[in-house]
N, C-alpha and C positions, 0 to 999 in steps of 0.2 A: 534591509532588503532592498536588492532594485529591481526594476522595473523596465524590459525591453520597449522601445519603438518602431517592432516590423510588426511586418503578417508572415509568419513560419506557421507550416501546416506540416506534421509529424502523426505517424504512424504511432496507433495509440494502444500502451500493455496487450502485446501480441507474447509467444511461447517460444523457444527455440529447444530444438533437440539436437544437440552435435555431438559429437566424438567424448567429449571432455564430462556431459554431462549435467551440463550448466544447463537452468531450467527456467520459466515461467509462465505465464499465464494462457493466453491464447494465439488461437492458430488463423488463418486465412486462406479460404478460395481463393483462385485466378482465375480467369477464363478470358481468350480473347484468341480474333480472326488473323493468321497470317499463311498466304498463299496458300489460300481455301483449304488450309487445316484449321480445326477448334483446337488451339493450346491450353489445356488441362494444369494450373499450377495450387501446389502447394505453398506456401510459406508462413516463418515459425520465427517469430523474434522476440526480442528479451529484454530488449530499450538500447539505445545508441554505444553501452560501453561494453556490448556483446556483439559478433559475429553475426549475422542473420541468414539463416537455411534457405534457400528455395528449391522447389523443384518444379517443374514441368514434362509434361507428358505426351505424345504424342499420339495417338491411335488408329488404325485400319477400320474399316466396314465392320469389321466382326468383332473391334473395341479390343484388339491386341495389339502390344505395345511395339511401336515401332521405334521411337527414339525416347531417351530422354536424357535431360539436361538439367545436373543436380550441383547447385553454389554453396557451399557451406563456410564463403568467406566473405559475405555481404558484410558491407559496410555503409555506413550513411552518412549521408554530405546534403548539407545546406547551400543551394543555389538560389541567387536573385537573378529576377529575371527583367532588370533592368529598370521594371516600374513599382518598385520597393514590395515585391511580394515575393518572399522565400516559399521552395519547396523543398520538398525531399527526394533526394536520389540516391536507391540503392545499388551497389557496383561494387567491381573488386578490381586488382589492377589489370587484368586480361584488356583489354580493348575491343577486345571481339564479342567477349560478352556481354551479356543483355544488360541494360540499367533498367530497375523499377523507380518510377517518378509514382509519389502519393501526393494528392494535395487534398487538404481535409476541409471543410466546410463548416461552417458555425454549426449546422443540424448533427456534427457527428458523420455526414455521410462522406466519401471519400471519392474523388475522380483520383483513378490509375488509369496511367498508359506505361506504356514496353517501348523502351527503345533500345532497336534492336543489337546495337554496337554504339563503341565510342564515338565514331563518325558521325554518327546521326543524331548527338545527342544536343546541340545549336540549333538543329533543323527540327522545327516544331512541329511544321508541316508530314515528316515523317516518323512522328511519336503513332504507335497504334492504343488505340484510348482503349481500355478492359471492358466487356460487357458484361463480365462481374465481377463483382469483389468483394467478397461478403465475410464476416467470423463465422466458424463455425466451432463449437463444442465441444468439448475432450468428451464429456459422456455422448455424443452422436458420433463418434471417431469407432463405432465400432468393425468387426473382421471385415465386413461389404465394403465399407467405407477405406479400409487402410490397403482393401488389394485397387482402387482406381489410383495408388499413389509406390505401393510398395508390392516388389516382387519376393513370394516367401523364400526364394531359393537364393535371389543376389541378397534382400534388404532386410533378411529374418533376423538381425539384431534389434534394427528398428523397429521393426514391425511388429516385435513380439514386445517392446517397450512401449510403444503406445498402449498397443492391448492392452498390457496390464495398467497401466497408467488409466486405463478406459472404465476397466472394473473397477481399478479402489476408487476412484471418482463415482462412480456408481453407489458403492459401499457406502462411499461417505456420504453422499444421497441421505439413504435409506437410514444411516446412523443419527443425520443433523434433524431428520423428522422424529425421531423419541427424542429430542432434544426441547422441539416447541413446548411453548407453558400452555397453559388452562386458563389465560386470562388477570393470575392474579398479580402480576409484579405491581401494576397500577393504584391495586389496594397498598400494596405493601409501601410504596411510597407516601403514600396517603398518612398509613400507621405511623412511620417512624419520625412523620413533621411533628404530628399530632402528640405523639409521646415520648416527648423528650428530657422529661424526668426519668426514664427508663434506662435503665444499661445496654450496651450493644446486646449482650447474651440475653438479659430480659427481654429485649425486644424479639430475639431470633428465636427463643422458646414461645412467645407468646403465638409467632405470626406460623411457630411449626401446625402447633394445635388451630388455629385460626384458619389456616389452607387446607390441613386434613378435614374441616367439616365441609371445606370450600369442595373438595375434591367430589365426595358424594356426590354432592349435586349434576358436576361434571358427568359421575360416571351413569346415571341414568342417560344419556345418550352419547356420552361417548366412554364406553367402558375401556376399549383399549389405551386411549390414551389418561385417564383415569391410572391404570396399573402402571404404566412411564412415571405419571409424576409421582404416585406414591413409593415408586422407589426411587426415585429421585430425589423425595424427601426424605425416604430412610439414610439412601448415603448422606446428604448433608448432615442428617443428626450424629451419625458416626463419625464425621470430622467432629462435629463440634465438641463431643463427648473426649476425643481423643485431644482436644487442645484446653477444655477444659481440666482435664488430667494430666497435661503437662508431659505429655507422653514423647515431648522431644528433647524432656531437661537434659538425658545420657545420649542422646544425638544430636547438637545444634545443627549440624551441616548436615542433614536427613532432607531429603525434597520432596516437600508437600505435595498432594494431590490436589487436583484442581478442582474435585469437586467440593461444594459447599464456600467458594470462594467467588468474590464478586470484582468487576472491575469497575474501579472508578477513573473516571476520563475527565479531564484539567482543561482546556483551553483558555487560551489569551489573545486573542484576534483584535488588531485595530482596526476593525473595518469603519469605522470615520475618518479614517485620514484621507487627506486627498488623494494622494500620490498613489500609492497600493493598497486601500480600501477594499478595492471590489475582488482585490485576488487573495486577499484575507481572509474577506469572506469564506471561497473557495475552498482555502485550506481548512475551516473549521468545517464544511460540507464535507470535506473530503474526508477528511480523519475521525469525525461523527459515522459516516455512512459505514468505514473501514470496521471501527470500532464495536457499533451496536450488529455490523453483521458478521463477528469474529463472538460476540456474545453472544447469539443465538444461536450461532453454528453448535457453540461448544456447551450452551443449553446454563449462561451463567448470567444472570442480572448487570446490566448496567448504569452505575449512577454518574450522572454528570453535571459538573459544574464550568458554568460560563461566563466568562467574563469578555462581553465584548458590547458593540456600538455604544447607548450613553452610561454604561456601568464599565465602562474602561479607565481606571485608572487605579492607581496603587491602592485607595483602599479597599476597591471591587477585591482585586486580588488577593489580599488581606483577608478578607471577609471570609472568602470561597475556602483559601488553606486552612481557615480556624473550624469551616464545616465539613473536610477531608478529613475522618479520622478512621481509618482504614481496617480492619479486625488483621491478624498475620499473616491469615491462609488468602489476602487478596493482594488484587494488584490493580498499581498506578500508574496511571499514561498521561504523562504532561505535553504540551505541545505551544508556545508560543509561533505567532506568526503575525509579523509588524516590522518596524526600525529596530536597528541594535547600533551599537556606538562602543566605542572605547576611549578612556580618557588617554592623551600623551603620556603621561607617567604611568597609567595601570599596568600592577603585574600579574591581574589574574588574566591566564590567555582566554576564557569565555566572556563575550560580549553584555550589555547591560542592554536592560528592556526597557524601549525610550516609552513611557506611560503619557506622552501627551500628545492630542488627534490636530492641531493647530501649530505656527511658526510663534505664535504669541505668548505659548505656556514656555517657563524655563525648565530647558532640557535636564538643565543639572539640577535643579531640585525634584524633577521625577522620572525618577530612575530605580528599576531593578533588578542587580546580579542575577545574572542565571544562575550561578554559582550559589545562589543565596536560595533559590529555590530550591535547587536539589539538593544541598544539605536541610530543610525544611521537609521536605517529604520524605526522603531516607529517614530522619527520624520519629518516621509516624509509627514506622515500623509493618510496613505491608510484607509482604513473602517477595514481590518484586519491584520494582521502581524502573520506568523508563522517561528521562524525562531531556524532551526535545525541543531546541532552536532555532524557527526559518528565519535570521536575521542576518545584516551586517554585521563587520567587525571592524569596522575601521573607526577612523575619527567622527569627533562630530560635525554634523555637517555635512555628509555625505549621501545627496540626494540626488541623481539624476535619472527620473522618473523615464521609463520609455514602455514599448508597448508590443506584444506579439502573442501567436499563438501556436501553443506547442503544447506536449506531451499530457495527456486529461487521466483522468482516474476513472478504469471502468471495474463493471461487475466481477465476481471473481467468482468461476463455478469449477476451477480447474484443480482444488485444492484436495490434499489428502487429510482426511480429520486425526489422521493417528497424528502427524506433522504438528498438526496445528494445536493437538492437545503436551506434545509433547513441548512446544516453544515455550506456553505460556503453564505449563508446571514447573519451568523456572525458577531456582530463587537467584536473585543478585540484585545490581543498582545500576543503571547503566543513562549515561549522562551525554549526550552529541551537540552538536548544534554546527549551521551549514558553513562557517566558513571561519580561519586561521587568522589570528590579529591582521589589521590592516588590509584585511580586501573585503571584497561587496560579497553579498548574496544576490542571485537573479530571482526573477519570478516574473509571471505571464498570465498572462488571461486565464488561464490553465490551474494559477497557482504557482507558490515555490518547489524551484527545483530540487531541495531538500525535502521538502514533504512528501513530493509525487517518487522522488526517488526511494524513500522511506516503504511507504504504501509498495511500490515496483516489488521492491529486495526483499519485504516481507512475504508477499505472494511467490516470491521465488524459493525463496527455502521453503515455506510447505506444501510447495509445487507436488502434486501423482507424479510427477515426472523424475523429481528431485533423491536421489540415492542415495547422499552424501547426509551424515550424520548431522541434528537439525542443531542450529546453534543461533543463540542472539549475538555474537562475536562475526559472523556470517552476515547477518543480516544488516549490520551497523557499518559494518568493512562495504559492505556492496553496496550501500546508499551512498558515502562518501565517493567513493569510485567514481559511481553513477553519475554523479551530481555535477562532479567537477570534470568529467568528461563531455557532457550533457551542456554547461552552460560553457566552456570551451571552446568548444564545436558550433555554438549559434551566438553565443557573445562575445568570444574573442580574449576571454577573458576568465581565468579558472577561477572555481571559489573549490578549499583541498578544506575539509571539514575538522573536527575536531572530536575526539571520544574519550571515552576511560567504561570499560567493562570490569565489573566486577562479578561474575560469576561463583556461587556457589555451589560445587557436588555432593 
């Protein structure tokens, strides 16, 4: 993985809704003074290797529309402004039109200005800085909110696509709350250290009976939620009984149900290295936070194993794969993020995971095939396997440490739960990592750009917004894209990814 040396300030998982369909996360207020009218804007973006919407509004006294002005061909561009601090400018090629300048701040918080044409856009002096600029909410986007932006008569395709996109966001609300537990997964990790003489099914029998007495207790003050989990437990016992009974010998290609299935989450983070340490870090925050709040949504336990600061090295890892042992109906998400390397001769095109945090350990005595991992956990035998690469692929050796900040990972509340149960009832194997023999991977303060784009392209397909049939073939294609457009565009320099999807129907 490398590592940028600016300060780039990037607009961060915002939503776009266009034409096409293409969809993701959230949306943004505008507001700002220009010749004593309040400019009223919308805008809806999807990350740098999509189009970005804007609109703005104009109004009379009595708050009817007088003008407006709608870009649905935003594009984003990285300018330095001479004292090595990149921003971002949104623009299309009109010249008359408006550019959006965002520049982001360590706190998250964002100064925008409008400048008003191409002309103006060297003259600092005539940027007009925004007096707000805020996210705001697909579940607050309700009918009040969509007429200060949309007319039902010109923009009733739209407007009636948010709406609904307003409600199942709603839906999904009210669905991810019978989702929440009682408390007990904490026991239940407890149990399964403690008894490991026991079989996976002996333990999942014993902890059934064990939560149902837990439950009782529960239901003296909280009864409603009391009757969630014990049907919750009831479904789970119904998988199990059904996998018990072999109920898919005359269907192998049958696609399991998600319930009663747990995900178990991999990580490999160097974060002791000097060089990209701190944005290691990052990516195990990031795909931790992605992960346990994709488990709760969807109301499924998750267990995870870590291997990073001084438990980093090939036997950590070792260790961690011999305590994955997955039941069929779950699934597995690996994620390295550190160095990767290739030797001059190697033919396998995925990179090796350099396992040492110093220039003084030998690179070639610790080392581990990605390739070697995922055939290791494909044959654990879970229902899915995805397992993922923020590294290099070039030789060894290939260190040129720099520094910036861009694209962050934020909350995700714009998501439809039907989408999201349906991704991850998946069965296949699905193997990526960020970049094709012989080139770099980037990464930033922010994290790799494999990982954020990852995180991006998954929030987009189980976007409320998202119409198009949910696929992990979708979501792996759009991180690539992403990624190598993404670091392109700010480093000069593409990293084009690598996959193999195995999908089974």
């Amino acid at each position: 993985m490398k590592k940028i040396i600016r300060h780039a300030y990037a607009l961060v998982a915002l939503i776009i809704f266009v034409a096409s369909g293409v969809s993701a996360q959230t949306y943004y207020e505008i507001q700002y003074e220009q010749l004593g009218y309040t400019m009223n804007g919308l805008m809806i973006y999807s990350g740098d290797a999509t189009p970005t919407w804007v609109r703005f509004i104009q109004r009379d006294s009595e708050q009817e529309f007088i003008d407006v002005w709608t870009y649905n061909d935003m594009q984003v561009k990285y300018k330095n402004d001479g004292k090595d601090k990149t921003y971002s400018v949104f623009s299309n090629n009109d010249k008359y039109a408006i550019r959006l300048v965002c520049i982001w701040g360590k706190n998250g918080d964002c100064d925008a200005y409008i400048i008003p044409s191409a002309d103006e856009e060297k003259s600092r002096d005539k940027w007009i800085h925004c007096s707000y600029f805020s996210e705001v909410k697909l579940k607050d986007m309700d009918e009040e909110f969509c007429q200060k932006y949309f007319r039902k008569t010109i923009d009733g395709d739209m407007y009636n696509k948010i709406i609904k996109a307003h409600n199942l966001v709603c839906a999904s609300e009210e669905q991810v709350m019978d989702n929440l537990g009682n408390g007990f997964e904490i026991y239940r990790y407890f149990y399964e250290a403690k008894h490991t003489e026991l079989t996976p099914a002996q333990v999942r029998k014993q902890l059934t009976t064990i939560e149902r007495e837990f439950n009782k207790d529960v239901a003296v003050t909280h009864s409603k939620l009391a009757k969630r989990i014990d049907k919750r437990i009831d479904a789970q016992e119904a998988t199990y009984a059904a996998q018990d009974n072999n109920s898919n010998k005359n269907n192998p290609n049958k696609q399991e149900s998600i319930d009663g299935s747990t995900i178990h989450l991999m990580i490999v983070a160097n974060s002791e290295v000097a060089d990209i340490g701190a944005t290691c870090k990052i990516d195990l925050a990031n795909m931790q936070n992605e992960i346990q709040g994709i488990g709760q949504a969807l109301g499924l336990p998750v267990h995870q194993y870590l291997v990073t600061g001084s438990d980093y090295s090939i036997d950590g890892v070792v260790a961690k794969l011999d305590e994955l042992n997955p039941s069929p109906n779950d699934i597995v998400v690996f994620l390295y993020s550190g160095h990767g390397f290739r030797f001059s001769d190697q033919r396998d095109a995925y990179p090796n995971m350099a396992m040492t945090t110093t220039s003084y350990q030998s690179i070639e005595d610790n080392f581990i095939a990605v390739s070697d991992i995922y055939q290791v956990i494909c044959s654990k035998g879970a229902r899915l396997n995805i397992v993922l690469s923020d590294c290099c692929n070039a030789d060894i050796g290939e260190r040129r440490p720099v520094n910036t900040n861009s694209l962050g990972s934020r909350g995700n509340n714009n998501y439809s739960l039907d989408r999201l149960k349906k991704l991850f009832s998946a069965k296949g194997d699905i193997i990526s990592t960020a970049a094709s023999p012989n080139e770099v991977s980037w990464c930033d303060n922010a994290g790799g750009m494999f990982t954020l784009s990852f995180i991006q392209s998954l929030r987009g397909e189980i976007s409320a917004t998202n119409t198009a049939e949910v696929s992990w073939e979708n979501v792996i294609n759009n991180t690539i894209v992403s990624a190598s457009k993404r670091s392109k565009s700010i480093c000069k320099t593409a990293q084009n990814g690598l996959k193999y999807v195995k999908m089974v129907k």
